[in-house]
NUVO-115308 format. One record per residue: residue number from 1; residue in three letters; x, y, z of N, C-alpha, C in turn. Coordinates in pm, 1 decimal. Layout:
<sites>
SITE   seq   type       n.c1       n.c2       n.c3      ca.c1      ca.c2      ca.c3       c.c1       c.c2       c.c3
SITE   NUM    ALA          X          Y          Z          X          Y          Z          X          Y          Z
...
</sites>
This chain:
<sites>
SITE   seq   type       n.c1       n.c2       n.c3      ca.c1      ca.c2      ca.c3       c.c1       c.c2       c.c3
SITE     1    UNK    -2661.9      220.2    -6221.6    -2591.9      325.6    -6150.9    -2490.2      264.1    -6055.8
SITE     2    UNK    -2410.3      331.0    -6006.7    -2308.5      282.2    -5934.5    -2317.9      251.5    -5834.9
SITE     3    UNK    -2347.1      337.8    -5763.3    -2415.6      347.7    -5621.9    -2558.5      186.1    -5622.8
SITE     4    UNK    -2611.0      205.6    -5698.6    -2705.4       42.5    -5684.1    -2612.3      -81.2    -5685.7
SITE     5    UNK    -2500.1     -111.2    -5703.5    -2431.3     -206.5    -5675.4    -2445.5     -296.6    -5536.4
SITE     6    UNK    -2488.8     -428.5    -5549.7    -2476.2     -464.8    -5402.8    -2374.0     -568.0    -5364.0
SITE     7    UNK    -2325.0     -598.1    -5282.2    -2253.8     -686.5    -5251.8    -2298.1     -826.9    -5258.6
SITE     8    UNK    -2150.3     -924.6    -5302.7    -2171.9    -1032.0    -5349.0    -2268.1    -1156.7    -5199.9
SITE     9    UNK    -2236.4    -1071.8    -5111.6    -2299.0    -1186.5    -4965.9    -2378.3    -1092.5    -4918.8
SITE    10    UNK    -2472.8    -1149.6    -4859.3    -2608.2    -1080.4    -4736.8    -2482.1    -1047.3    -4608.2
SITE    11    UNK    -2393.4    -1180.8    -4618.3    -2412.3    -1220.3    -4447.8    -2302.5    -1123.9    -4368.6
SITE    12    UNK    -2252.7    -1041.4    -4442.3    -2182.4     -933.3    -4422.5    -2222.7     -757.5    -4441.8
SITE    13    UNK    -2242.9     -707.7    -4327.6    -2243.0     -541.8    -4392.1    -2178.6     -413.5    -4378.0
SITE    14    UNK    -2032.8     -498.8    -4361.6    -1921.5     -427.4    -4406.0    -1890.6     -362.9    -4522.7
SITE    15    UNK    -1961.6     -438.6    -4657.3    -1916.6     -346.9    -4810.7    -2063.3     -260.0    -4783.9
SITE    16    UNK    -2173.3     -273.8    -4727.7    -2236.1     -165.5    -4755.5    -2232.2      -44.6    -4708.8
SITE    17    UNK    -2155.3      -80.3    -4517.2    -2069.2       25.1    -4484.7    -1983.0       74.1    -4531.8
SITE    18    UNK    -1864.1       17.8    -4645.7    -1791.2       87.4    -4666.4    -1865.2      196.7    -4796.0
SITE    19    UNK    -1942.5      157.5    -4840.6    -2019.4      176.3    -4968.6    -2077.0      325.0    -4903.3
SITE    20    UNK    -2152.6      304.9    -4786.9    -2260.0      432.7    -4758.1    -2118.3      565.2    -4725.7
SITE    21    UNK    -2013.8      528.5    -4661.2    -1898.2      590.6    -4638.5    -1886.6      683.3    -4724.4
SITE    22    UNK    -1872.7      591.0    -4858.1    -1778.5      681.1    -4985.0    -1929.7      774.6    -4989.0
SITE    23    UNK    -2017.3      708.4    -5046.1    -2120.0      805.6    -5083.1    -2206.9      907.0    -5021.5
SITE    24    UNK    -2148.5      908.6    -4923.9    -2141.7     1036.3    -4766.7    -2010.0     1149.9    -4793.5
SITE    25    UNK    -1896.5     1079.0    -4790.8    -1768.9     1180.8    -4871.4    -1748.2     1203.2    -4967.2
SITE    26    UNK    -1808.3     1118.7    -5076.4    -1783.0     1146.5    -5204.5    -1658.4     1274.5    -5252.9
SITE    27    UNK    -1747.2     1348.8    -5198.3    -1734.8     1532.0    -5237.5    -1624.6     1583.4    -5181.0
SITE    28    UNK    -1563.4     1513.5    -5082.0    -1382.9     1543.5    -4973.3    -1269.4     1510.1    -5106.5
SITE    29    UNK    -1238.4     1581.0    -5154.2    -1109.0     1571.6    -5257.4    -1006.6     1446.0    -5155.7
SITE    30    UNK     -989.3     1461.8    -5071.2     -899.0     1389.5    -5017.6     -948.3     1190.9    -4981.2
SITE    31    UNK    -1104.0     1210.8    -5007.8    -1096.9     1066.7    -4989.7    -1021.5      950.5    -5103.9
SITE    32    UNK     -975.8      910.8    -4990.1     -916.4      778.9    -5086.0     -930.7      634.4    -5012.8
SITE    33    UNK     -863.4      531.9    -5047.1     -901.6      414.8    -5010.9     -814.7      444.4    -4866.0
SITE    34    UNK     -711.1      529.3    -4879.1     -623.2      519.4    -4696.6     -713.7      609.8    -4627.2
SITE    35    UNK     -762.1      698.3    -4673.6     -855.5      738.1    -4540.1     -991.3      705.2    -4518.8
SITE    36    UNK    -1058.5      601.2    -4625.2    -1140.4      515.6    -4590.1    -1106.6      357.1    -4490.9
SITE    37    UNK     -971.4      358.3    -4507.2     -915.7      206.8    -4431.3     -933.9      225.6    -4262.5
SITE    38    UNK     -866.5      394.1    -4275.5     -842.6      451.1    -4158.2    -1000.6      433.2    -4066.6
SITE    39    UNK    -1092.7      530.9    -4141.3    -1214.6      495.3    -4103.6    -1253.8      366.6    -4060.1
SITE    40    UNK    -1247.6      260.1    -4110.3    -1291.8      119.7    -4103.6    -1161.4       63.9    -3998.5
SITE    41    UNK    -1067.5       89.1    -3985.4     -986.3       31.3    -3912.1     -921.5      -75.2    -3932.0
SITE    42    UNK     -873.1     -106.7    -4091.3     -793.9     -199.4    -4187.0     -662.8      -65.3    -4255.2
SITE    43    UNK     -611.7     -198.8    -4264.6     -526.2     -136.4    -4365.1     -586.1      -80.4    -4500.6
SITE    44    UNK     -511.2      -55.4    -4593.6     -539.9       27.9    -4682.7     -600.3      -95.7    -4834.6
SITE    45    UNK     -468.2     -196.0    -4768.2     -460.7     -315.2    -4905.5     -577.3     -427.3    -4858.7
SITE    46    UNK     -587.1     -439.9    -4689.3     -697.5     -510.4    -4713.7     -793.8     -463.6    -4745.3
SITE    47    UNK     -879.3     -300.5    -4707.5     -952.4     -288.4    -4789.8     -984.1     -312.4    -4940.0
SITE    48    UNK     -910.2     -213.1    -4986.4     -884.5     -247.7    -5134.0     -921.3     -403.4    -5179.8
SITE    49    UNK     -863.1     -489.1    -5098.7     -940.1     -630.2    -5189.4    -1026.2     -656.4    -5147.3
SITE    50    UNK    -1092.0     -617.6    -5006.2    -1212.7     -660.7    -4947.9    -1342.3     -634.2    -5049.3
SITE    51    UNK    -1273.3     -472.8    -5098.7    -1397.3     -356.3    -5159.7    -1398.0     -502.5    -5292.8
SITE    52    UNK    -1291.0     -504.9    -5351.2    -1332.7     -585.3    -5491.7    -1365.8     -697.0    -5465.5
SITE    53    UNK    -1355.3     -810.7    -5354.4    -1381.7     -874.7    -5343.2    -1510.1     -888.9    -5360.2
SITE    54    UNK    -1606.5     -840.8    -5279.0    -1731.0     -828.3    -5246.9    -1815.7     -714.9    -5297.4
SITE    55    UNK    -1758.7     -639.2    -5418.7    -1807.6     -599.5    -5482.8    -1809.8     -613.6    -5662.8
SITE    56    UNK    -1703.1     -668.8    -5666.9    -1667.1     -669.5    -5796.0    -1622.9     -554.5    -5886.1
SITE    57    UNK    -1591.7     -465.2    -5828.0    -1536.2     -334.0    -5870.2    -1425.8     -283.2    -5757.4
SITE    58    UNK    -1341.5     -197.3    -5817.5    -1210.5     -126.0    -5725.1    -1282.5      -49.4    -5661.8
SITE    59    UNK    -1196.8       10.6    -5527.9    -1224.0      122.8    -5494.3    -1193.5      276.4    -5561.3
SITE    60    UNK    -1133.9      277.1    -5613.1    -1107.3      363.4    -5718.5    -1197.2      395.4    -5828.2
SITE    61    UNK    -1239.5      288.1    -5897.6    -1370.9      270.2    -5978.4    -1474.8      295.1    -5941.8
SITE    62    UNK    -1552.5      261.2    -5808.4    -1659.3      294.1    -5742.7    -1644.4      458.1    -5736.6
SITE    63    UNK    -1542.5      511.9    -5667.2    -1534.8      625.4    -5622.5    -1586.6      753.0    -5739.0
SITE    64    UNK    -1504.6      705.8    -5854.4    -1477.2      761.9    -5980.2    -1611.3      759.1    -6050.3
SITE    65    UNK    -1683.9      638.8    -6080.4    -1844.6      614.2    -6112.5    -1936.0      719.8    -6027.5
SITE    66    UNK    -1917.7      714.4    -5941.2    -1972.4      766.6    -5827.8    -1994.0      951.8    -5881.1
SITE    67    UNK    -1865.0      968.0    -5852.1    -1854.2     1138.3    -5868.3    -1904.5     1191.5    -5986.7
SITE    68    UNK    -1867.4     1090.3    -6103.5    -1952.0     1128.7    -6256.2    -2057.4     1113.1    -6216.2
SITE    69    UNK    -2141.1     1033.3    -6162.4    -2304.9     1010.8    -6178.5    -2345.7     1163.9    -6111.7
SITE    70    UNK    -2259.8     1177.7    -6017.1    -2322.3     1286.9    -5909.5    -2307.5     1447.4    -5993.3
SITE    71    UNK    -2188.6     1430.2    -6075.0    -2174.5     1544.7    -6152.5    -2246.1     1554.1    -6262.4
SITE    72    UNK    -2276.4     1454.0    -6333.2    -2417.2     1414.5    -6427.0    -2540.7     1509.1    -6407.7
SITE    73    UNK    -2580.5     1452.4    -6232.4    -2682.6     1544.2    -6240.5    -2648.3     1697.6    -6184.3
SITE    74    UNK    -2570.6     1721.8    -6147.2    -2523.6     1861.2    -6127.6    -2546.0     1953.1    -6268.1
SITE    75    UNK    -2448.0     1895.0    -6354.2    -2474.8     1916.4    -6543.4    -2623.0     1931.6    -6547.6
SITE    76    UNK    -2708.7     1846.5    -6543.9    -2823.0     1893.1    -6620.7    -2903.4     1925.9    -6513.2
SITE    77    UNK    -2891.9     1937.2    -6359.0    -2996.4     2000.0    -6292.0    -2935.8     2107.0    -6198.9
SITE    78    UNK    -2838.1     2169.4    -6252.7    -2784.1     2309.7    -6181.5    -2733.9     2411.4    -6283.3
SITE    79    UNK    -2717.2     2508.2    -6259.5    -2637.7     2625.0    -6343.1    -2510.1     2643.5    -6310.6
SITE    80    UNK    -2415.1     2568.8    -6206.6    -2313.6     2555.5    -6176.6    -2198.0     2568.8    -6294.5
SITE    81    UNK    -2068.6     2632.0    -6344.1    -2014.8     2602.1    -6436.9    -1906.0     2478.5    -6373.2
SITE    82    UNK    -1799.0     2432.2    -6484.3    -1794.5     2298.3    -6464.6    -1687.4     2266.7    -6374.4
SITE    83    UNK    -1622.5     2417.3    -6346.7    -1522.0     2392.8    -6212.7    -1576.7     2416.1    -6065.0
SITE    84    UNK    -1694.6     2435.6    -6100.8    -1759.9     2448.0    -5967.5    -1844.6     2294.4    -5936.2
SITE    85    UNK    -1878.9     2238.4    -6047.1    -1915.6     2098.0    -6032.3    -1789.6     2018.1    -6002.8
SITE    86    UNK    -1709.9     2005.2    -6066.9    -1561.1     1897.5    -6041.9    -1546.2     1950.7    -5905.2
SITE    87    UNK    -1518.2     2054.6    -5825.0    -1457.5     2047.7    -5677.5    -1599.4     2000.1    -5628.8
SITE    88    UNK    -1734.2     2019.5    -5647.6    -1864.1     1976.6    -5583.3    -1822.2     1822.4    -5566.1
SITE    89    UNK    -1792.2     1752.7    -5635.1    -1810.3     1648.7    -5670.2    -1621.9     1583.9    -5594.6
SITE    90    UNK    -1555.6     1635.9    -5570.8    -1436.2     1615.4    -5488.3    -1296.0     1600.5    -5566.0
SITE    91    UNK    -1340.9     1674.2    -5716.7    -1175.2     1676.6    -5774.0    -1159.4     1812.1    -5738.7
SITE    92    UNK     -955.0     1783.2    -5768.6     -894.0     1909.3    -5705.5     -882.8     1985.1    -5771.9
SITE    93    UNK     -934.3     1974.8    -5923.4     -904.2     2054.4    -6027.3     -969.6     2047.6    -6156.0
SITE    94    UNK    -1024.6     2139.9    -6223.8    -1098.0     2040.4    -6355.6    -1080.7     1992.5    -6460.9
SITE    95    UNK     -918.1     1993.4    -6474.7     -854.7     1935.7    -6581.2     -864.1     1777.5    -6567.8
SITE    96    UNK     -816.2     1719.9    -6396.6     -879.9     1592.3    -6382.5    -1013.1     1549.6    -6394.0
SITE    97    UNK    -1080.2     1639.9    -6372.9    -1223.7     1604.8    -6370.4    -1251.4     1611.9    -6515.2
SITE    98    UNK    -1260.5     1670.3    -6642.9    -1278.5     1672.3    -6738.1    -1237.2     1518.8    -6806.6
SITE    99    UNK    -1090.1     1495.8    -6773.6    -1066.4     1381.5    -6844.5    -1137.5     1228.9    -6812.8
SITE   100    UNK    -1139.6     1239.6    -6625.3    -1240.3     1145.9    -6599.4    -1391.9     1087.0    -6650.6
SITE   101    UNK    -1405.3     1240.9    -6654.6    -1562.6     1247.7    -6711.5    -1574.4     1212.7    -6907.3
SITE   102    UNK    -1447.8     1251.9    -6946.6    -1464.1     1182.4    -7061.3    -1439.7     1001.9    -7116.2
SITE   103    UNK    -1359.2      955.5    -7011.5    -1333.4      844.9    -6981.1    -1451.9      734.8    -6955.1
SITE   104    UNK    -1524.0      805.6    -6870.3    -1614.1      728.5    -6835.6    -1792.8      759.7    -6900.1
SITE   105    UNK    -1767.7      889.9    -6946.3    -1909.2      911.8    -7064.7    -1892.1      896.6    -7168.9
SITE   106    UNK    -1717.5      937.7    -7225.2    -1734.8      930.7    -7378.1    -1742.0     1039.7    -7459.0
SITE   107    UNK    -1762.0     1169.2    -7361.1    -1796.1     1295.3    -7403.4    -1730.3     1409.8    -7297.2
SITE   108    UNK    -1701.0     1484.0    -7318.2    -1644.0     1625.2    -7203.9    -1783.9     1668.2    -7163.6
SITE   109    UNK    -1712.2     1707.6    -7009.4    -1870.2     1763.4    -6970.8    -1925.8     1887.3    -7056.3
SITE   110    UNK    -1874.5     1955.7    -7095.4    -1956.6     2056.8    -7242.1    -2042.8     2039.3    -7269.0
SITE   111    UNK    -2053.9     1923.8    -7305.7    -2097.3     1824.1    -7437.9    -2223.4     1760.0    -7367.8
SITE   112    UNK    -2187.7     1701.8    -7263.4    -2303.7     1670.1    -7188.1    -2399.3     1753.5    -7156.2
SITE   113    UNK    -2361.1     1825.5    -7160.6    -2448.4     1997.6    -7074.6    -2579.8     2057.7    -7201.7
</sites>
């Protein structure tokens, strides 16, 4: 799962802060890596390499893993239909969310359901 990812060092717990961050907002359409930098009090680009640095994945990727897993279980443990899961989950629309979700399952959420 995505979220079980840990960072490449102990001796830092900055990526797990930034980590508990996203997976606290997940669901804010508007998070992105600039208003996570903002939060942390970096720029936007050092985050961004900090996150891959010490994680081995983008911030973008994490984020994106993230919202499918969470919409995953929305799909099979809610009655929600699937534009009410994609904004749950922090897209602005479910045409993005559909394609994401096929991107990264392989299948439209339909299909999953």
């Amino acid at each position: 799962m995505i979220q079980d990812l840990a960072p490449k060092t102990e001796s830092d717990d900055t990526p797990r802060k930034i980590m508990a961050y996203i997976n606290e907002h997940y669901g804010d359409s508007s998070l992105s890596v600039t208003s996570a930098s903002e939060a942390f009090s970096m720029s936007s680009s050092y985050l961004s390499t900090y996150f891959k640095k010490h994680l081995d994945v983008t911030f973008s990727k994490y984020l994106e893993g993230l919202r499918i897993e969470k919409a995953c279980e929305l799909i099979r443990n809610s009655d929600l239909n699937i534009e009410a899961i994609a904004a749950e989950v922090g897209y602005t629309n479910s045409l993005s969310f559909r394609r994401a979700f096929k991107k990264v399952m392989g299948m439209p959420p339909s299909s999953y359901r």
